[in-house]
C-alpha angles and dihedrals in degrees: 000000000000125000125271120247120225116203128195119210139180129150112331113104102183095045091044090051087045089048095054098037083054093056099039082063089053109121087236096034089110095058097044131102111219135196132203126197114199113196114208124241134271093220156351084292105048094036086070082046097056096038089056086057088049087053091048084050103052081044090065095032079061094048096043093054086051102047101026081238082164135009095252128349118202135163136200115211109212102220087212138020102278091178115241095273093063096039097049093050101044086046088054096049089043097054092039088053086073113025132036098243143015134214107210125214130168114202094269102058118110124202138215115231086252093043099099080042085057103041087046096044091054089046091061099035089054107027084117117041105079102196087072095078105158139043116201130189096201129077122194086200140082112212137171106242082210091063092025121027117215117300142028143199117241138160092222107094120206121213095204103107107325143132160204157214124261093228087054101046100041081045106058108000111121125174093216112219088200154014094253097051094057094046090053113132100005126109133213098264078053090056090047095051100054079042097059084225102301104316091093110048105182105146095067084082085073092074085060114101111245097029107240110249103234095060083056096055088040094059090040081056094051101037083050090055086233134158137236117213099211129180116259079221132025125273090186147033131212108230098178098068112121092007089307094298093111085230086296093154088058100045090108086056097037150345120227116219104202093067098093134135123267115250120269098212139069115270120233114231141178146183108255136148102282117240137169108235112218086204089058089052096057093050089056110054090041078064104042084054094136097352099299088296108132114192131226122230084270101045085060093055090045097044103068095047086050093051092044083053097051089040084061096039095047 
């Protein structure tokens, strides 16, 4: 039986509808259960906003009973707003009470076709080999398959469509209260480390409150010496950044690389002994260098003066 996808929603309509359109052309989505988790909303404005994205989902809810579009299709309305921390890791323990493993979306994470085939093959490949802990669907890299194959190990995890297994999760998974308590244990070559020496500064999201989710299950990750299989290309793309608009205002400042197609084919896997490369970290945080933004003749004119601006602001 495939895996079950669990999708988080809140108040945006058109990504919500792409997301699902994506996954309904998935190869196994027929034979998928699926779970949606609405948030409710702050106020009188995001609460239309979050009603419009309930409509859209009792629309699907409709189509996907008349044309068997998943196996099952089911939503929890949150009654409040319970923030996306709460809701993502609720919906994550809900879902692992009662299946082995979960595949993760938020409402702006669109699939490739082969994206549910490659999530379920990695789940079996690797269902016994705990130091694998996390499947992602993103890729920061762009590798060759011919030099590289198709997948990796990496300790980075990437919070753009992935998954896990209940036993992992349950395992290692902590909603860290404070920075201190997730720094617990770890040293400063340790924070270096995470941090690919400066270029990746993740754990600046500690000092949010509340702590976002994903640095948490990035650190259990690292403090479990675990491993992340990770396409060599992307089998998603994330349509919500910069309000959707893929930084399109700003193109004549800067691209973002990050911002590709997912692939249109099958992926190859196979079972191996899983290794971080070290080949495979440089290239990632040379790639993570400011976020994967990279900057025209012009956005580097303009930069320094924006920065100067922010520094006095802050």
């Amino acid at each position: 039986m495939p895996s079950p996808v669990a999708i988080f929603v809140y108040n945006r309509v058109d990504n919500t509808r792409a997301t699902l359109r994506a996954l309904l052309a998935n190869t196994l989505a027929p034979q998928t259960d699926v779970f949606v988790f609405s948030d409710g909303g702050k106020d009188e404005q995001s609460w239309k906003q979050v009603n419009a994205v309930r409509r859209l989902l009792r629309e699907v809810a409709e189509e996907v009973a008349q044309i068997h579009g998943f196996q099952s299709f089911s939503v929890v309305e949150r009654k409040e707003n319970i923030y996306l921390e709460r809701n993502i890791t609720e919906g994550i323990a809900e879902v692992l009470s009662q299946h082995e493993t979960v595949i993760v979306l938020e409402d702006d994470i669109v699939t490739s076709p082969y994206y549910l085939q490659y999530m379920n093959e990695a789940f079996a490949l690797y269902r016994d080999v705990p130091q694998v802990m996390h499947v992602a669907g993103f890729t920061n890299l762009k590798l060759s398959q011919s030099e590289w194959g198709d997948f990796y190990f990496t300790p980075h995890m990437s919070g753009w469509g992935w998954g896990t297994w209940r036993d992992r999760w349950n395992q290692h998974f902590r909603h860290y209260q404070t920075e201190a308590e997730a720094l617990e244990g770890m040293t400063s070559a340790d924070m270096d480390a995470m941090q690919y020496g400066g270029v990746f500064p993740c754990l600046k999201s500690l000092k949010k409150n509340p702590i976002p989710w994903d640095i948490c299950w990035e650190i259990a990750i690292y403090k479990a010496h675990g491993l992340c299989l990770t396409p060599a290309q992307t089998m998603v793309r994330n349509i919500g950044l910069s309000s959707g608009t893929h930084f399109r205002a700003f193109r004549i400042l800067q691209r973002y690389e990050f911002d590709r197609e997912p692939l249109q084919r099958p992926l190859q896997l196979k079972k191996v002994a899983p290794a971080a490369n070290p080949e495979i970290e440089r290239l990632f945080a040379e790639a993570i260098r400011d976020w994967g933004i990279r900057y025209t003749w012009l956005g580097k004119l303009v930069r320094p003066i924006y920065r100067a601006l922010k520094r006095k602001k802050d």
